[in-house]
C-alpha atoms as a printed R data frame, in Angstrom:
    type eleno elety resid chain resno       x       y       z
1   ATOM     1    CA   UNK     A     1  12.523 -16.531  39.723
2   ATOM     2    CA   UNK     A     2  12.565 -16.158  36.348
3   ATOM     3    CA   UNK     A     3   9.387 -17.179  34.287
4   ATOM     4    CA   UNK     A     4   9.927 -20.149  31.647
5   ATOM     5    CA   UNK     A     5   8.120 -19.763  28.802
6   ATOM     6    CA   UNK     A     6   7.284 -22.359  26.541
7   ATOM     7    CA   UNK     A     7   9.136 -22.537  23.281
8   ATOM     8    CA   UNK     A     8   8.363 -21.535  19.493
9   ATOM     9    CA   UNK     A     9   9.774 -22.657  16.299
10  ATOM    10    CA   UNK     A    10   9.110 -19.789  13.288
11  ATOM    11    CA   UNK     A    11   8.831 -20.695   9.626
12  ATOM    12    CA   UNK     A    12  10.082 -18.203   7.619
13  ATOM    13    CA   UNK     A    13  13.706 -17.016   6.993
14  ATOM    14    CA   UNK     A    14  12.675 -13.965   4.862
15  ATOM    15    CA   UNK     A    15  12.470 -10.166   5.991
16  ATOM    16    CA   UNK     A    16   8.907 -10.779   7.705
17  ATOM    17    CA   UNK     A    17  10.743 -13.048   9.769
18  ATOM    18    CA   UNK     A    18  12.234 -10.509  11.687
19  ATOM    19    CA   UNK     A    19   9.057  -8.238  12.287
20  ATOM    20    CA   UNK     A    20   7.316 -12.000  13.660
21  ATOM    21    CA   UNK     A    21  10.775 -12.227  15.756
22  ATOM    22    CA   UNK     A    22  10.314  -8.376  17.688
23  ATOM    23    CA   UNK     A    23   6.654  -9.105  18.230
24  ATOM    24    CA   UNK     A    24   7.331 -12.294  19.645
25  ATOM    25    CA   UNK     A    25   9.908 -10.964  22.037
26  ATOM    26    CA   UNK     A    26   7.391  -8.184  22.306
27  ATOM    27    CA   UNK     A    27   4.552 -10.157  23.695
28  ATOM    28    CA   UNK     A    28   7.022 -12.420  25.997
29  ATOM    29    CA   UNK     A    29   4.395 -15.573  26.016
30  ATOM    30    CA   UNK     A    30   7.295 -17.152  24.352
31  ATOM    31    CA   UNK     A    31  11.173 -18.287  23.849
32  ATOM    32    CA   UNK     A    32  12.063 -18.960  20.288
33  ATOM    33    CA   UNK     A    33  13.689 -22.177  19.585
34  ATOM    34    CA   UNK     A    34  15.190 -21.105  16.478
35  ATOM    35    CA   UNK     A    35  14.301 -20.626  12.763
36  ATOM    36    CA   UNK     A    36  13.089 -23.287   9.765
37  ATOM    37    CA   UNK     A    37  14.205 -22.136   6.403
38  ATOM    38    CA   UNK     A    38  11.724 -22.638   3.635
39  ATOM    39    CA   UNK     A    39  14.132 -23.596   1.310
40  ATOM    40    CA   UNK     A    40  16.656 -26.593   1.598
41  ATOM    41    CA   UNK     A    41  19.768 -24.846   0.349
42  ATOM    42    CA   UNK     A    42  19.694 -22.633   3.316
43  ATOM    43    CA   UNK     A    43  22.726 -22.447   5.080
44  ATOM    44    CA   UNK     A    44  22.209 -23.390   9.010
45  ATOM    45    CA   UNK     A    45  24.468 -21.724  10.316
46  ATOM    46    CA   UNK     A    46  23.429 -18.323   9.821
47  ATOM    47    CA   UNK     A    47  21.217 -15.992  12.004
48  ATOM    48    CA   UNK     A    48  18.348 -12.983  11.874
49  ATOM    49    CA   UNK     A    49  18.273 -11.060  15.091
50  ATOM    50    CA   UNK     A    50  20.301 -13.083  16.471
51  ATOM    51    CA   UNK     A    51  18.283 -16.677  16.009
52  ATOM    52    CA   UNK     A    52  19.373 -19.435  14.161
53  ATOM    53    CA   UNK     A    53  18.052 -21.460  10.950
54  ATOM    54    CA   UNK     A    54  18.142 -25.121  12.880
55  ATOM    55    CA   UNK     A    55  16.085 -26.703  10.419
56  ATOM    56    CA   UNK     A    56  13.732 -26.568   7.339
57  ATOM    57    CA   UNK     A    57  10.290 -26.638   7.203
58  ATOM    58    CA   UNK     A    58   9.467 -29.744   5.495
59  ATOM    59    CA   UNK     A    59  11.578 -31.778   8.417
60  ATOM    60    CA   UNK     A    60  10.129 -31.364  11.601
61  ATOM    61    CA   UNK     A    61  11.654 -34.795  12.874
62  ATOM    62    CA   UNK     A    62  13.480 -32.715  15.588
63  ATOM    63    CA   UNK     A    63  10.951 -31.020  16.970
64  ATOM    64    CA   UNK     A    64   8.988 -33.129  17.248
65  ATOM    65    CA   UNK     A    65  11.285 -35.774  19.721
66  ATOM    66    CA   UNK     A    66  12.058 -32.334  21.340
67  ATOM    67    CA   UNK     A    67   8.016 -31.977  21.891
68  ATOM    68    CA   UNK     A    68   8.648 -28.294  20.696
69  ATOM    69    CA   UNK     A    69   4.864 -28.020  18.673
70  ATOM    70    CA   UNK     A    70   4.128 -24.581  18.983
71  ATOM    71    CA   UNK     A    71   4.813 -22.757  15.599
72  ATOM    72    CA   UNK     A    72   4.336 -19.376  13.726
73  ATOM    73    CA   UNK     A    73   4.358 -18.896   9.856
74  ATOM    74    CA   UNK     A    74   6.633 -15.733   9.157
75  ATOM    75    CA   UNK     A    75   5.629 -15.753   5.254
76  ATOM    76    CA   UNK     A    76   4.765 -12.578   3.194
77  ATOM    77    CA   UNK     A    77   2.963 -14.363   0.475
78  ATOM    78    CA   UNK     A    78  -0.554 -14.849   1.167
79  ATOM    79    CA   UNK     A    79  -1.155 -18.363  -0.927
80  ATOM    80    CA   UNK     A    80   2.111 -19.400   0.585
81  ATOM    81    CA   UNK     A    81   1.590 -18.946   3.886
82  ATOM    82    CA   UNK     A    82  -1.643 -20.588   3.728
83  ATOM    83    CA   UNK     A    83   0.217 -23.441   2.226
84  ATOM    84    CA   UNK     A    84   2.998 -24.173   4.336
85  ATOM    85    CA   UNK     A    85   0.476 -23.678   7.685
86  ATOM    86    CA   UNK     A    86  -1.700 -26.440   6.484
87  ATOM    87    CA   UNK     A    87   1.379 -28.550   5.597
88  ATOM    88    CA   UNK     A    88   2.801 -27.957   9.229
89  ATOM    89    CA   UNK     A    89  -1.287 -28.571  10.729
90  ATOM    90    CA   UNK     A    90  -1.515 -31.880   9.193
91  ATOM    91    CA   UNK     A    91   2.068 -32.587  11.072
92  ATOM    92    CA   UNK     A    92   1.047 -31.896  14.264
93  ATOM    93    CA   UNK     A    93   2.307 -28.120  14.505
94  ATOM    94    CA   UNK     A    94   0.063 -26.207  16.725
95  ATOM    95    CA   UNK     A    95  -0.072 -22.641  14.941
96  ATOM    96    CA   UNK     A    96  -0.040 -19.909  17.018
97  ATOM    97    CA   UNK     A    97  -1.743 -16.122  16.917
98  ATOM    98    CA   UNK     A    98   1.276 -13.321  17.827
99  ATOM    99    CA   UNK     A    99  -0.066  -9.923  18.869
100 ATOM   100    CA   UNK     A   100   2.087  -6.983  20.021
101 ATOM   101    CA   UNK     A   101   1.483  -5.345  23.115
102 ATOM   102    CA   UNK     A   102   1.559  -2.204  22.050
103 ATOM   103    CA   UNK     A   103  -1.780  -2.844  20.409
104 ATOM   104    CA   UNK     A   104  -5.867  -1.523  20.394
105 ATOM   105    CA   UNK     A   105  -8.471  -3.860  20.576
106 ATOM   106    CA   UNK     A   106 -11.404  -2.363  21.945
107 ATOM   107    CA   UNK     A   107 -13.422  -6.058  22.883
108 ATOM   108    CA   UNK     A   108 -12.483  -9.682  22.699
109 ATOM   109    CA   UNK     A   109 -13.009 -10.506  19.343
110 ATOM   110    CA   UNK     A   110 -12.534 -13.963  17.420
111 ATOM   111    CA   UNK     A   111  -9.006 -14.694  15.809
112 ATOM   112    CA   UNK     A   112  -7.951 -17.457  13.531
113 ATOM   113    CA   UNK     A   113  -4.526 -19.244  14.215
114 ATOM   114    CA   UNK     A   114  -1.486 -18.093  12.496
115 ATOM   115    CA   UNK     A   115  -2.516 -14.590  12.639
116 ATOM   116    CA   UNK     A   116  -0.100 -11.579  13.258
117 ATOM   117    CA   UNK     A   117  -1.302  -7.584  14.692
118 ATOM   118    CA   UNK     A   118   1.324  -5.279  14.737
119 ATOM   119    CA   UNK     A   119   2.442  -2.345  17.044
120 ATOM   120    CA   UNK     A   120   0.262   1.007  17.018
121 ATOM   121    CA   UNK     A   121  -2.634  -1.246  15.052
122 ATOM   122    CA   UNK     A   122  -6.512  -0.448  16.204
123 ATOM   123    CA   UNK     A   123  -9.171  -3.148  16.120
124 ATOM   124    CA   UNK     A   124 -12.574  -1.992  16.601
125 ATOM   125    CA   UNK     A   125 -15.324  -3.610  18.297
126 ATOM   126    CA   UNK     A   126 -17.256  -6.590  17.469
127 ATOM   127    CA   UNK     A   127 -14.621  -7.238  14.360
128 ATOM   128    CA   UNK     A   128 -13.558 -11.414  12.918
129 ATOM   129    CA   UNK     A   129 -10.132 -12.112  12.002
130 ATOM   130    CA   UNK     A   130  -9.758 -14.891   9.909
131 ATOM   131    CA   UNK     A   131  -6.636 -17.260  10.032
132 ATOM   132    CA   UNK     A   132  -3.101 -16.242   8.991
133 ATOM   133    CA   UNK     A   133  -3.866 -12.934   8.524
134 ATOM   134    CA   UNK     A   134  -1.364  -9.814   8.595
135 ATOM   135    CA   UNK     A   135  -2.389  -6.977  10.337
136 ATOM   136    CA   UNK     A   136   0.542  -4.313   9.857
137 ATOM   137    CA   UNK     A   137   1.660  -1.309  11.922
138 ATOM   138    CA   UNK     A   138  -0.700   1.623  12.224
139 ATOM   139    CA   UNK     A   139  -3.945  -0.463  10.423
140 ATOM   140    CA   UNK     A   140  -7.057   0.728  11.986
141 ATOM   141    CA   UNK     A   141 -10.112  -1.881  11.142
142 ATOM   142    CA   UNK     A   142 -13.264   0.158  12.090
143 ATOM   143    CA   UNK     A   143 -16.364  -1.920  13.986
144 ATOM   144    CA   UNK     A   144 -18.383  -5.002  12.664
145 ATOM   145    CA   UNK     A   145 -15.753  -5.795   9.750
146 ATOM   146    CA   UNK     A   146 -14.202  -8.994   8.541
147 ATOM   147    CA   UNK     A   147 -10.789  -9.529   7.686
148 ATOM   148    CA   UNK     A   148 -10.795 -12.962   5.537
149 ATOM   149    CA   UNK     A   149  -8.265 -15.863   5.829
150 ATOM   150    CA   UNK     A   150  -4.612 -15.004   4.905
151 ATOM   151    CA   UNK     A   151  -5.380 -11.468   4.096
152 ATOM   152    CA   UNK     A   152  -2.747  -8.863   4.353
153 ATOM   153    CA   UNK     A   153  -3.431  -5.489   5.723
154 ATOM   154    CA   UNK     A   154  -0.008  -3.245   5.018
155 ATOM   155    CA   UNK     A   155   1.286  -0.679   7.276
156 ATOM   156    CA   UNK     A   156  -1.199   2.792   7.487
157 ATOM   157    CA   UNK     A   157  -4.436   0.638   6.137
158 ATOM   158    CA   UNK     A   158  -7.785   1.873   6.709
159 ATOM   159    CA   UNK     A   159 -10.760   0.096   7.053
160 ATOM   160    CA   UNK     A   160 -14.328   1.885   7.635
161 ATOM   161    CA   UNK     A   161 -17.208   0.061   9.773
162 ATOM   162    CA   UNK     A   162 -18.868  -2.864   8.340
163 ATOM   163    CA   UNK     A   163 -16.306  -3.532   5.674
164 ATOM   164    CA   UNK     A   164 -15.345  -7.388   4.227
165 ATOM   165    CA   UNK     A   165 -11.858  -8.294   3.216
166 ATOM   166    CA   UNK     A   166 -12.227 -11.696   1.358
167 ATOM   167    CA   UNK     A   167  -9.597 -14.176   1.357
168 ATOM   168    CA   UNK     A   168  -6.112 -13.673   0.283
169 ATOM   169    CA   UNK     A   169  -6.308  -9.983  -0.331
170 ATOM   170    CA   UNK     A   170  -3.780  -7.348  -0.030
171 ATOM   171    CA   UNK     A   171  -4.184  -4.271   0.093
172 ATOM   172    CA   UNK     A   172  -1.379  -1.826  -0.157
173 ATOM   173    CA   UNK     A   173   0.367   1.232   2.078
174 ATOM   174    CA   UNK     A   174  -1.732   3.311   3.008
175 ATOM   175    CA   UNK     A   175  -4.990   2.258   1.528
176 ATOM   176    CA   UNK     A   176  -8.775   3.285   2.599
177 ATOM   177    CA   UNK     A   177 -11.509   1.049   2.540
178 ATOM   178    CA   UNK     A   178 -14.674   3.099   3.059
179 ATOM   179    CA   UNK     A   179 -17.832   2.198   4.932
180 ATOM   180    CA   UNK     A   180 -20.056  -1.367   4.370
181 ATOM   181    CA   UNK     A   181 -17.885  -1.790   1.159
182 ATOM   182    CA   UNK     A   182 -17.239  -5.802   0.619
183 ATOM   183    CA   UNK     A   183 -14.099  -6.414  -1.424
184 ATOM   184    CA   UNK     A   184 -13.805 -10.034  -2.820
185 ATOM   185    CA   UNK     A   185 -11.089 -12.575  -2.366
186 ATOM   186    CA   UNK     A   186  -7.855 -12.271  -4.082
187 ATOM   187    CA   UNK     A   187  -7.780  -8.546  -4.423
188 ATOM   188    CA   UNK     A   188  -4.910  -6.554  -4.768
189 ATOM   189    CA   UNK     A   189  -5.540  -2.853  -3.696
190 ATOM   190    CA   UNK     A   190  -2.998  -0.333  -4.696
191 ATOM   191    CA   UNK     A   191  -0.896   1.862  -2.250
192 ATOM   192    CA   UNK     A   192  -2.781   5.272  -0.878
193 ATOM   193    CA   UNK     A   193  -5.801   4.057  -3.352
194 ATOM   194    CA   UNK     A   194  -9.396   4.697  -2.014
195 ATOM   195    CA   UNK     A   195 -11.949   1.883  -2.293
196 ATOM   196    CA   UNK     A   196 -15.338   3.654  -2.168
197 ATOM   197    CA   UNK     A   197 -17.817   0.741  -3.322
198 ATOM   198    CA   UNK     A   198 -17.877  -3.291  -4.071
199 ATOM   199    CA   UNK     A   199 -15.418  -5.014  -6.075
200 ATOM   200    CA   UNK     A   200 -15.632  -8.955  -6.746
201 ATOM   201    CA   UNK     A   201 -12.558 -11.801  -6.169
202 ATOM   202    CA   UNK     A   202  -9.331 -11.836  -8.214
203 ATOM   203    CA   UNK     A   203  -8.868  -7.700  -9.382
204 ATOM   204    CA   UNK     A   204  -6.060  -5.429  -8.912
205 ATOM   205    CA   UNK     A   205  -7.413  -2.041  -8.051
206 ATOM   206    CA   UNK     A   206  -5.934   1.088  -8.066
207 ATOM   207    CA   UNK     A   207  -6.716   5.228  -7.666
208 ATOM   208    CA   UNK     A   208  -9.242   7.364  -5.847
209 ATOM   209    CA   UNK     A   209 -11.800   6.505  -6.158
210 ATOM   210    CA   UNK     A   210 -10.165   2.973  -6.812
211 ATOM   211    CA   UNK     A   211 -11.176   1.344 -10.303
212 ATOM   212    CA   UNK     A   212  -9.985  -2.010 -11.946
213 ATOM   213    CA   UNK     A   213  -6.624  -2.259 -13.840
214 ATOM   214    CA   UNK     A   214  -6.368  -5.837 -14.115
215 ATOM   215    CA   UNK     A   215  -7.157  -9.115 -13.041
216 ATOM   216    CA   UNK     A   216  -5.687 -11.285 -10.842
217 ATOM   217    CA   UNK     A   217  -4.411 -14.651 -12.602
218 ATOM   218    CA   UNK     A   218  -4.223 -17.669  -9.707
């Protein structure tokens, strides 16, 4: 007999949406329901993968007579993401954490809802996750770390022992984090770019070793 899976709505109609989509169908805990467009002039009756936009995000009538409550944020932007999961919390959406198989954890570790890890990643032991975070393909985060809330780690990241991501940071292809360095929150680390010692919240950072460019304007 065929196992039924409960169902999932994802919010998100960008080009994230489809890496959320192949994990999903990846990790088989679920049957997607369909897509909700974050914009309303999104046409319904087009599909990614094969899915279709049945709704938008800020009108969850239908899902909710259809009890369908489990959700998953498919949004690049950090600060948007963060947004529209707190908007779909205080609705009733229970947000979900995705994880693909194909994946090294090397304990049980704590992970915030709305949280996404990516084929071929490697999680060390002892390490937090925050909520909505991106883990990408090929990330290794080394042991006792913390990855902060809505943080995005792009494909090919490394991150030494003991390191802190703060909140909404991003941190670029390819990047190195070295040992016990804390990086603030809003930080924006440039691709291949080698952070070797502490940088505070809202800088752009950039080189090896990495060095501030810029700041960050919120």
């Amino acid at each position: 007999m065929k196992k039924i899976n409960p169902k999932i709505s994802v919010f998100g109609t960008g080009g994230h949406t489809k890496t959320v989509i192949r994990i999903i169908e990846a990790e088989a805990k679920w049957d997607i329901h369909g897509l909700l467009g974050d914009s309303e002039y999104l046409e319904k009756d087009i599909e990614i993968l094969g899915y279709k936009i049945v709704g938008y995000r800020n009108d969850i009538t239908q899902l909710q007579k259809a009890k369908i409550m489990d959700g998953f944020v498919a949004v690049g932007d950090n600060h948007l993401r963060a947004k529209i999961t707190d908007e779909l919390i205080s609705k009733g959406m229970k947000i979900t954490t995705i994880k693909h198989p194909n994946v090294t954890i090397m304990n049980n570790l704590p992970v915030g809802y709305g949280t996404m890890i990516h084929a071929q990643a490697v999680i060390g032991a002892d390490i937090r996750i925050g909520k909505g975070v991106i883990i990408s393909a090929s990330s290794v985060v080394g042991h006792d770390s913390y990855i902060g809330n809505y943080s995005h780690l792009t494909p090919g990241v490394l991150i030494g022992g003991g390191v802190t991501i703060g909140d909404f940071s991003f941190l670029g292809l390819g990047a190195v984090v070295l040992p016990d360095v804390k990086i603030g929150k809003n930080v924006q680390v440039a691709a291949n770019s080698v952070v070797h010692k502490n940088h505070g919240d809202n800088v752009v950072l950039a080189g090896n070793p990495a060095r501030v460019i810029k700041r960050v304007v919120i």
